[in-house]
N, C-alpha and C positions, 0 to 999 in steps of 0.2 A: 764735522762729526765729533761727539764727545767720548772719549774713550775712556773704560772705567772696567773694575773687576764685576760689576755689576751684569755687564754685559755680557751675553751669548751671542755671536754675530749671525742676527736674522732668525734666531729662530724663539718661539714662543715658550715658558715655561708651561712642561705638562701638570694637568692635573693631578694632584696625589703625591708629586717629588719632595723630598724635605716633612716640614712638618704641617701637624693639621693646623687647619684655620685656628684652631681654640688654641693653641698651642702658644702663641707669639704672644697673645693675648693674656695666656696666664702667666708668662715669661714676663713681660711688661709687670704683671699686676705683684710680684717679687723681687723687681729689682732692686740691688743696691743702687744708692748714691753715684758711686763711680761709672756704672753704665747707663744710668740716667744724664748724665752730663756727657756720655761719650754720643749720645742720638743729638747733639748739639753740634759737639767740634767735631765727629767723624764722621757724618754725613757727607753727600755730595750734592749742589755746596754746601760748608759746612753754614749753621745757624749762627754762631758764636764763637767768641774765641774764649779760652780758656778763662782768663782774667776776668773777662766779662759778665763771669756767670756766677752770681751767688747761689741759696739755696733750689733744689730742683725738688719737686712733687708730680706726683703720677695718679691721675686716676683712670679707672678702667669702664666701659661700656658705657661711656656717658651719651643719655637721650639726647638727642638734636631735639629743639622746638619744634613744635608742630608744624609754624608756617617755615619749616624747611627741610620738610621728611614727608616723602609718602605717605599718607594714611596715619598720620602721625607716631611712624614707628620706626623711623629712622634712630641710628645711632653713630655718635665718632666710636672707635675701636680704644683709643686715649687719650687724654688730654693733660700735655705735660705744660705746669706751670713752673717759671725760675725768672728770678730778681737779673734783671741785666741792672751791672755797672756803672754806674757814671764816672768814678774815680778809682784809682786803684795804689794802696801803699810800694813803695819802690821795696822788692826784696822781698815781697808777703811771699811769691811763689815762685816754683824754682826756675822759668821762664820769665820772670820780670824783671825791666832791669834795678840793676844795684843805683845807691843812692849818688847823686850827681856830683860829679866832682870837680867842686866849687874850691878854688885855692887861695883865692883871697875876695878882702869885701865888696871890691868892683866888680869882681865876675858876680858876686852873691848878689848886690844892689842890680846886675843888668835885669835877674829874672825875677827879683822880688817888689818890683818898686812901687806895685800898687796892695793893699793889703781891705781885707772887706770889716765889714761890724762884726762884733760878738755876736757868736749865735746859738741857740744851746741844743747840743744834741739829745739828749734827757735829764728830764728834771725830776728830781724825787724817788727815782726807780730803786728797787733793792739794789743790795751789790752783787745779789748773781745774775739780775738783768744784765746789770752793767757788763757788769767783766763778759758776759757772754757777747754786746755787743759790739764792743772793744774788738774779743777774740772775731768774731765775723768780719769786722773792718781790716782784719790781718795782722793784728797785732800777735806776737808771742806771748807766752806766758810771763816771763819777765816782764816786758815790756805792759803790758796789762797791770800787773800788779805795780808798776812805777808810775805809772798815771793815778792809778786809784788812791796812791798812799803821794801823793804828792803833796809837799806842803803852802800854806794857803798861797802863797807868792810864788810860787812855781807855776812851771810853762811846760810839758812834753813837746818835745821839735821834731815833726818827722816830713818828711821827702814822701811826695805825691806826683803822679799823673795822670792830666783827665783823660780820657777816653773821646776821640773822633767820632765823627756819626760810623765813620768805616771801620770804627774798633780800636783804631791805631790809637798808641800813645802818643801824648801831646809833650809842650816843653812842660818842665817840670814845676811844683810850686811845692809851698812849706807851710804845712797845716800844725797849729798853734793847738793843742791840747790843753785843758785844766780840769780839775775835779773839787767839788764840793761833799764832802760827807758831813753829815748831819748827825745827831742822836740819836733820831727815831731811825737810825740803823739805814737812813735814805742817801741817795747819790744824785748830783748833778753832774752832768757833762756838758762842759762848750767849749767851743772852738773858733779860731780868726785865721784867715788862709791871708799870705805873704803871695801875690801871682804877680805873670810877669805882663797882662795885659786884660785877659777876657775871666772872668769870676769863675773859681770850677763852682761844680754842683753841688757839694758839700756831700754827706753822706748819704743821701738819698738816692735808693734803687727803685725803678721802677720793673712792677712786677707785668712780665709778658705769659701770654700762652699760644699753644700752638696744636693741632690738630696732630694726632699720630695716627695714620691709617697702614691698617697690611693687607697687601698686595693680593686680590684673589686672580688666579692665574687662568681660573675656568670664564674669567665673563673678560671684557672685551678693553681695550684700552681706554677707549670711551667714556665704558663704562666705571672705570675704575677712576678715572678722572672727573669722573659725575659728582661720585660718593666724594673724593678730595673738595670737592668747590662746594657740596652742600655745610660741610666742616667750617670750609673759612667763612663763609657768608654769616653761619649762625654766630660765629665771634668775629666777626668782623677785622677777621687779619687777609693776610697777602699769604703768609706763607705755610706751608704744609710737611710733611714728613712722613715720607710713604716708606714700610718696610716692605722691602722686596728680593729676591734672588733670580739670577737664572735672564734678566729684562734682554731683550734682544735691543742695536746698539741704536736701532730708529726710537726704540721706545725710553730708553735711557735718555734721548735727546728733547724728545718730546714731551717728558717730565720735567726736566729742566727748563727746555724753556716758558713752560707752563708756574715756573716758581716753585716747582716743590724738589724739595731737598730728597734724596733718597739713600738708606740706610740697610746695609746686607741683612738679611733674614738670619745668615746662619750665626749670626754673631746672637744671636738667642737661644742658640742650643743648650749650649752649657750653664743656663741658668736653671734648666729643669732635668739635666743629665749627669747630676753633681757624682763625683769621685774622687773620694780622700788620697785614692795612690798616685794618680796622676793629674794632682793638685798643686799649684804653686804658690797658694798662700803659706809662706813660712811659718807666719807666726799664729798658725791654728795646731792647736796638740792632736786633732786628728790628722793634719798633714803627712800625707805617706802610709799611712795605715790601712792596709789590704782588710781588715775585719771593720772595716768602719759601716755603721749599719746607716748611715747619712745617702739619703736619694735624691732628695734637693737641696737646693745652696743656696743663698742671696751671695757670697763673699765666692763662688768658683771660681780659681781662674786655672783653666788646662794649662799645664805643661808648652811651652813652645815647643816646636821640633827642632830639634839640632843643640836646645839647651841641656 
């Protein structure tokens, strides 16, 4: 049996508890960034791991096709798109690890001994393409601007790890950086990766999507497991992300094993119940301000208790 805060043991959410249908839905349709990527890694289980996940996007009431909706009027509730990873810079994030510590050029030679072609990341693009692409791949800003300004026989050297089908970091390798600037104000980028055996994937993410539905408490597990599998079929994925509260612990299990990931309702509250006094964004100037005439948020985040 799977044991989760999700859970009520055995008993049904009633109708009407928490919030209304429309509610999670407009909650979804305002989210920030940050809790977009948390219906990823905080789910159970989760979709992703942190590193994994480039940019996220949300849309809301998107039509199912017809040949996959009643009367052709079905709909998903949301459908969150985000770049999963193939590679990931050593130290881009505060969970990654630091760069390998290589002591001398025999350790260095055991993981680099095979190295791939030039290949060019972009060609021609402005330099605020650039640097912006750079900065997504985890560069810093220093570090961004020392690749861009590099001179023509220069190399930027950084410490990589590809990514496992199961997420996990691989053994490390060392992706070879250069820049081309032009007159016409144009940028090239390419790069040669130094591995220790199987070729990483170079910079290319591939972009996934995933069905987000919420949990209607008043129809039947069934049923609500209907509407999950009419989602995946129409995008043809496996996995789903059901927001729900309150599941009792057979039903929690039978979500999972069914492949969908499941995500607390009430962690939506506070996107549409915004309050400057008992707000923990520091660095907002209405932070802590009882006159604050602010009713919803994209950036809330409640106060913990005990802090």
């Amino acid at each position: 049996m799977v044991s989760s805060p999700l859970a009520q043991p055995f008993q049904r959410a009633q109708p009407g508890n928490g919030l209304s249908a429309a509610d999670p839905q407009l909650a979804l349709a305002v989210a920030d960034d940050g809790f977009l990527r948390s219906l990823l890694t905080e789910s159970l289980p989760a979709i992703a791991h942190p590193h994994e996940i480039g940019s996220v996007t949300v849309e809301v009431g998107v039509p199912l096709p017809q040949s996959h909706s009643a009367h052709g009027q079905g709909r998903m509730d949301a459908l969150l798109t985000f770049e999963h990873i193939n590679c990931v810079l050593a130290g881009s994030y505060p969970d990654a690890p630091p760069l390998p510590d290589v002591h001398n050029h025999r350790e260095y030679q055991a993981i680099t001994p095979c190295h791939s072609d030039l290949a060019t990341l972009a060609q021609n693009v402005s330099l605020t393409e650039a640097e912006a692409l750079l900065a997504r791949s985890g560069f810093d800003p220093d570090e961004v601007q020392h690749i861009i300004n590099l001179p023509s026989q220069g190399w930027h050297k950084s410490w990589w790890y590809s990514l496992a089908p199961d997420g996990f970091l691989t053994v490390p390798f060392q992706r070879h950086i250069r820049s081309r600037c032009y007159a016409d104000g144009t940028v090239t980028l390419q790069f040669k990766d130094h591995y220790a055996q199987q070729r990483p994937e170079g910079f290319h993410s591939q972009p996934q999507k995933l069905p987000v539905i919420v949990h209607s408490p008043q129809i039947s597990f069934c049923d609500n497991l209907a509407q999950i599998n009419l989602s995946r079929q129409a995008l043809e994925i496996p996995q789903a992300i059901l927001i729900a509260d309150n599941l009792s612990e057979l039903e929690v299990e039978g979500y999972i094993r069914q492949n969908v990931s499941l995500y607390r309702q009430r962690s939506l509250e506070h996107l549409l119940n915004a309050n400057c006094r008992s707000c923990a964004q520091t660095k907002c100037p209405l932070q802590g301000v009882d006159s604050s005439p602010v009713l919803a948020c994209r950036s809330f985040r409640p106060v913990e208790v005990g802090t």
